[in-house]
LUMTORDREN-125610 format. One record per residue: residue number from 1; residue in three letters; x, y, z of N, C-alpha, C, O in turn. Coordinates in steps of 0.001 Angstrom, whole numbers, padded with zeros to 6 digits. Each point is the difference from the previous one (the first is absolute). Example, Ala and Ser with C-alpha at 12.3 -4.5 7.8 and 13.67 -1.06 7.14 Angstrom:
- 1,ALA,013190,-005690,007800,-000890,001190,000000,000900,001200,000000,001036,-000019,000665;
- 2,SER,-001386,001069,-001385,000820,001190,000060,-000770,001090,000730,000509,001108,000169;
This chain:
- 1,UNK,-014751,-110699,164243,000557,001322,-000190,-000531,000644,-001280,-000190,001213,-000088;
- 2,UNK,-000036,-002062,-000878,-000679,000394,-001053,-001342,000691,-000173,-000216,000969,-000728;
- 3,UNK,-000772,-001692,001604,-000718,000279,000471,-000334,001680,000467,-000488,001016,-000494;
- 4,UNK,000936,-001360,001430,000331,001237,001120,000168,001614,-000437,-000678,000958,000368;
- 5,UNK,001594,-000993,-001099,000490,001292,-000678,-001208,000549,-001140,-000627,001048,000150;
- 6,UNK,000499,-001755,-001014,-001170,000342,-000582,-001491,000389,001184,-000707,000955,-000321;
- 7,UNK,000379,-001683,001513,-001350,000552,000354,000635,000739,000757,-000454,-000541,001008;
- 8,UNK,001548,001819,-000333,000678,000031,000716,-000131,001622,-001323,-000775,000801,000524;
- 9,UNK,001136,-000409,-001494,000141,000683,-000727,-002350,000502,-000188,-000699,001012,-000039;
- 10,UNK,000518,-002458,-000005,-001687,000498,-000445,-000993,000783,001175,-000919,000749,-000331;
- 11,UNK,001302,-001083,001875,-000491,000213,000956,000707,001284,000160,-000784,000914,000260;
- 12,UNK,002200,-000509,-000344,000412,001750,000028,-000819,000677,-000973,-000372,001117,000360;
- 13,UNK,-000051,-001544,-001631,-000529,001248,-001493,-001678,-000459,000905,-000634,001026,000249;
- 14,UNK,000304,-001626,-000031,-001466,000157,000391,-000049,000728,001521,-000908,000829,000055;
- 15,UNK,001566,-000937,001001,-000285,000558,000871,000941,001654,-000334,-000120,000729,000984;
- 16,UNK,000820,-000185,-001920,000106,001660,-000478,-001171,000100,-000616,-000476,001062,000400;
- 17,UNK,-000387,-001646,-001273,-001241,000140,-000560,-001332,000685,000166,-000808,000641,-000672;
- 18,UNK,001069,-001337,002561,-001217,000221,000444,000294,000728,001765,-000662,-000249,001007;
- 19,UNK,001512,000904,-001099,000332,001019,001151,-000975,001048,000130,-000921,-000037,-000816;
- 20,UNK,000924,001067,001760,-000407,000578,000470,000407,001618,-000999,001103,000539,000087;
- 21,UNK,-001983,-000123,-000770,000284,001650,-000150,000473,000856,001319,-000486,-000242,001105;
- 22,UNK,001468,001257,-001311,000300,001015,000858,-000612,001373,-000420,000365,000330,-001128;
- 23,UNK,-000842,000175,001478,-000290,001680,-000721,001596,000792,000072,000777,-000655,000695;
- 24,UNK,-000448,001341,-001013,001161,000887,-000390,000167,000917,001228,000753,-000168,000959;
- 25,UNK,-001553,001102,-001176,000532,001094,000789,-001071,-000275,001390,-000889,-000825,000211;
- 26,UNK,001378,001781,000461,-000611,-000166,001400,-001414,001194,-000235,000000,000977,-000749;
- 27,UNK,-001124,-001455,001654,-001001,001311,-000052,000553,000680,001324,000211,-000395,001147;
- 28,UNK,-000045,001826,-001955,000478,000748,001840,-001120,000717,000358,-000539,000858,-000698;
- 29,UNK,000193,-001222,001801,-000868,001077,000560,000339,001181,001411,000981,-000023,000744;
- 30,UNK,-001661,000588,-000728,000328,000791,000889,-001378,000387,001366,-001204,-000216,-000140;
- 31,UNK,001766,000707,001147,-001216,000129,001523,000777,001479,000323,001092,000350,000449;
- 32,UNK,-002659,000476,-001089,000179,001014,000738,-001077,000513,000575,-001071,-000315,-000519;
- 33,UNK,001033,001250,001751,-000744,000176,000588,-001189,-000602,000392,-001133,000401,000263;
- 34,UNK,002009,-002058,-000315,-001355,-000673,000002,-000647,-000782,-000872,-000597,-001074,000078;
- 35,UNK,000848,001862,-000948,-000614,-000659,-001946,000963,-000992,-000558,001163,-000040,000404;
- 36,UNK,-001775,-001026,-001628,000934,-000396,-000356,000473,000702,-001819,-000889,000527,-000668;
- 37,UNK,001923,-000609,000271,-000042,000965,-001160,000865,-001014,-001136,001226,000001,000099;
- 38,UNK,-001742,-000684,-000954,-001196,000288,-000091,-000726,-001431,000816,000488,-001062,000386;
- 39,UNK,-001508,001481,-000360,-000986,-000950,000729,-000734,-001318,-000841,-001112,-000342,000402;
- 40,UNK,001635,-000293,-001399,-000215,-000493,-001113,000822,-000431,-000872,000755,000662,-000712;
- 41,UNK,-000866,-001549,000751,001234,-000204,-001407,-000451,-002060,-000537,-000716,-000809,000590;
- 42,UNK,001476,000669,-001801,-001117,-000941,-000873,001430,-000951,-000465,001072,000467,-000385;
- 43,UNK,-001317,-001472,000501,001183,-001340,-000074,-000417,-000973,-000893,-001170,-000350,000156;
- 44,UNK,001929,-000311,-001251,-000830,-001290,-000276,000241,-001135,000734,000997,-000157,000705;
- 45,UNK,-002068,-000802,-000881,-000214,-001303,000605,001317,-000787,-000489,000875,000164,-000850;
- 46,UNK,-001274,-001313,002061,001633,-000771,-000069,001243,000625,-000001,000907,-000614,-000561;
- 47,UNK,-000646,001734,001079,001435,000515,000234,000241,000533,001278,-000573,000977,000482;
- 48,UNK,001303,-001548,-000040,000466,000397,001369,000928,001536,-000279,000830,000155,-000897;
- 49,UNK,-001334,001113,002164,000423,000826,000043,000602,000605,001228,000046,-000558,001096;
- 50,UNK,000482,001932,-001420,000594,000530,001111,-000810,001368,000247,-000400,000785,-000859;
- 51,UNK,000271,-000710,002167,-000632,001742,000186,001310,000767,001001,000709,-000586,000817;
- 52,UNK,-000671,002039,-001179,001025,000276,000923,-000586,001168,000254,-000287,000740,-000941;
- 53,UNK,-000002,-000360,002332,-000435,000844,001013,000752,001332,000705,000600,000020,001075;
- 54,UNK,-000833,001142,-002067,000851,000851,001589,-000967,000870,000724,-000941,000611,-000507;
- 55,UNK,001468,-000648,002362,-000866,000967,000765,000560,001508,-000353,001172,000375,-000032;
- 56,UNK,-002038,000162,-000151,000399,001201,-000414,-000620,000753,001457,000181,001187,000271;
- 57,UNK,-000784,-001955,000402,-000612,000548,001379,000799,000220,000759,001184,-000019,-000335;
- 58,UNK,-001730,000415,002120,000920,000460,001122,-000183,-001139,001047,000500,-000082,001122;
- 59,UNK,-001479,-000918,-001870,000025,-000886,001137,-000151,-001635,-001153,-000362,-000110,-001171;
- 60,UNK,000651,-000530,001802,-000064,-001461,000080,-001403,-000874,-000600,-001014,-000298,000630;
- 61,UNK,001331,000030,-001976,-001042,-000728,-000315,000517,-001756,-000426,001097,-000553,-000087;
- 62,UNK,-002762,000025,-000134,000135,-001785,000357,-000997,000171,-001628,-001193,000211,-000220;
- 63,UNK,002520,-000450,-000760,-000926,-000591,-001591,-000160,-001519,000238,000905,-000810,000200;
- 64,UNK,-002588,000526,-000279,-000188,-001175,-000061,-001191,-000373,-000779,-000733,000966,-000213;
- 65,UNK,000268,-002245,-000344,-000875,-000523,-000596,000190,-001237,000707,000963,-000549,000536;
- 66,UNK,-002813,000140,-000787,-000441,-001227,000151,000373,-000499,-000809,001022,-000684,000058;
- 67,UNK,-001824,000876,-001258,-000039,-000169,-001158,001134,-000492,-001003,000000,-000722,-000998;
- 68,UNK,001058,001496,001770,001568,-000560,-000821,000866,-000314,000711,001186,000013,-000328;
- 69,UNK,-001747,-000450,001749,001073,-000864,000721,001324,000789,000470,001112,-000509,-000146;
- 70,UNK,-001331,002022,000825,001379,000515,000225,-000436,000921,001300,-001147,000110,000433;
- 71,UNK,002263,000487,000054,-000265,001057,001397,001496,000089,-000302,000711,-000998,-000119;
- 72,UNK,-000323,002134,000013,001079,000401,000799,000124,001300,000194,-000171,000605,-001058;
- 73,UNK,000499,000403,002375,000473,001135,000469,001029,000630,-000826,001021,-000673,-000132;
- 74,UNK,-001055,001912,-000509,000340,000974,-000581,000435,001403,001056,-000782,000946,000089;
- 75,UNK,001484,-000953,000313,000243,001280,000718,000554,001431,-000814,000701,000053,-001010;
- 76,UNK,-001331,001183,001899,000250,000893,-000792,001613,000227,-000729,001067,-000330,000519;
- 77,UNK,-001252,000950,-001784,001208,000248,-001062,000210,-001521,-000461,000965,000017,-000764;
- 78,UNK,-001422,-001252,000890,000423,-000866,-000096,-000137,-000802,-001173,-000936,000699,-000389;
- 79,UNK,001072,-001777,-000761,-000925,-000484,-001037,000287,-001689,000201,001142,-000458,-000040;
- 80,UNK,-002101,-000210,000213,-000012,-001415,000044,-000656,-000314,-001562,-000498,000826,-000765;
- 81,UNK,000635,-001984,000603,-000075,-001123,-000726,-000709,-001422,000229,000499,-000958,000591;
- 82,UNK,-001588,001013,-001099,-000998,-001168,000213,-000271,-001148,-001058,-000798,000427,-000835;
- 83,UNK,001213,-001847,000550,-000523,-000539,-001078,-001272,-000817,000024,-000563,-000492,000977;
- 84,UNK,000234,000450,-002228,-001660,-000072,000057,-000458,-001200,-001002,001056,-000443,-000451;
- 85,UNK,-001979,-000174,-000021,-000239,-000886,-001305,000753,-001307,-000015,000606,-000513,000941;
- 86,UNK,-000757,000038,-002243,-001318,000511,-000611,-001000,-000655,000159,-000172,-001213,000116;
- 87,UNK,-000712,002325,-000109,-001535,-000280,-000033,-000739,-000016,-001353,000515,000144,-001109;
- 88,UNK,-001936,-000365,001426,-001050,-000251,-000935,-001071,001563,-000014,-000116,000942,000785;
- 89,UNK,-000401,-001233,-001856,-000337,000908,-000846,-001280,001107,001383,-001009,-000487,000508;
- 90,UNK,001470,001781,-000282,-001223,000229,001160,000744,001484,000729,000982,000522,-000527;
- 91,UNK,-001557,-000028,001665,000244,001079,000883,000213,-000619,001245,-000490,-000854,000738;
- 92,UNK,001866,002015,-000854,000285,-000952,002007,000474,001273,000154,000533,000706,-000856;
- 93,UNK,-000906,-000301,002736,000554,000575,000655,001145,000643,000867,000714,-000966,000268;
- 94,UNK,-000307,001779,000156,000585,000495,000382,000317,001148,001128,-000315,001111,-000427;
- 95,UNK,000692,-001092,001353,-000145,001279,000810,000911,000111,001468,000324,-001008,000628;
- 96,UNK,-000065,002039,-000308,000498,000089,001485,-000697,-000013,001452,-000780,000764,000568;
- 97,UNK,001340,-001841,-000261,-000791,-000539,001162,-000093,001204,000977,-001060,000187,000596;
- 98,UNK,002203,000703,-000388,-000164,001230,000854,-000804,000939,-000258,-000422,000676,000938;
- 99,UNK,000001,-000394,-002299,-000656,000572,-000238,-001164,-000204,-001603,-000086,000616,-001062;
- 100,UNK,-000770,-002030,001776,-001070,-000558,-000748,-000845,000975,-000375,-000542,-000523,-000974;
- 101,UNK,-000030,001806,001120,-000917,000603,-000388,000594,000818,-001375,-000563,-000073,-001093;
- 102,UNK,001398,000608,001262,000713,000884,-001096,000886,-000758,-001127,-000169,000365,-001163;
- 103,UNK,001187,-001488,001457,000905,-000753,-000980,-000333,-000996,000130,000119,-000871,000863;
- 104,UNK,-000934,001054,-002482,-000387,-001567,-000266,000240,000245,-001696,000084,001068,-000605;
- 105,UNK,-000014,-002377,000118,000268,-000260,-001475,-000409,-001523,-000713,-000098,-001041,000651;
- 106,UNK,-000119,001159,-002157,000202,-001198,-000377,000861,000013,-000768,000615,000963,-000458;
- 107,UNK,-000475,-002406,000198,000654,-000475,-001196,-001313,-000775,-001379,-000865,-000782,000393;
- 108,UNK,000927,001031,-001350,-000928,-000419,-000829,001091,-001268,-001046,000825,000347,-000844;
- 109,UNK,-001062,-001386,001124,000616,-000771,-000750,-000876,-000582,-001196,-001189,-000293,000123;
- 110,UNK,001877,000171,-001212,-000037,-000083,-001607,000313,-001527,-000618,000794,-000857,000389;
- 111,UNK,-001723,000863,-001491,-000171,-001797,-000818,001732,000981,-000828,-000034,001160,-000412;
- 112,UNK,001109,-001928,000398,000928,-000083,-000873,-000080,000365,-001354,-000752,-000781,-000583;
- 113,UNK,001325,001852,-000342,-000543,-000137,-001256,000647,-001415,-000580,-000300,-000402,-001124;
């Protein structure tokens, strides 16, 4: 029991140590007419994030990436929520599968200061 409590106390302060960063606020973006607004936006590495989406359109769009592992349907007036990361230092994509020619985006991810 002696034992125990002491590595029992050392294994909780090392595994809070070395958790996972969250980013704070959410990136909101928006789909209009097609576009994404903004079409860009810049994250640092190692932090898992949130993007939040509204259709500002009249029809039905599909936000998805390869690149970051997500799809989900957004219907018009609607705003979803996608989580993402973290990733490594680079550009990943983004765009609506309904409409691949016009809404597309990246994300530019960042070395941590």
């Amino acid at each position: 029991m002696r034992i125990a409590l002491p590595l029992t106390i050392l294994m909780s302060s090392t595994m809070a140590n070395t958790g996972i960063a969250h980013a704070q606020d959410p990136i909101r973006l928006e789909v209009k007419s097609h576009h994404f607004i903004p079409d860009h936006f810049t994250v640092p590495a190692g932090q898992r994030f949130v993007i939040e989406l509204t259709n500002h359109d009249d029809t039905v769009d599909e936000f998805e990436s390869y690149d970051l592992k997500f799809e989900k349907i957004v219907v018009p007036g609607g705003t979803i929520s996608v989580h993402a990361g973290p990733l490594h230092p680079g550009t990943y994509k983004f765009f609506d599968d309904y409409h691949p020619d016009s809404a597309t985006g990246t994300v530019t991810v960042t070395e941590a200061p």
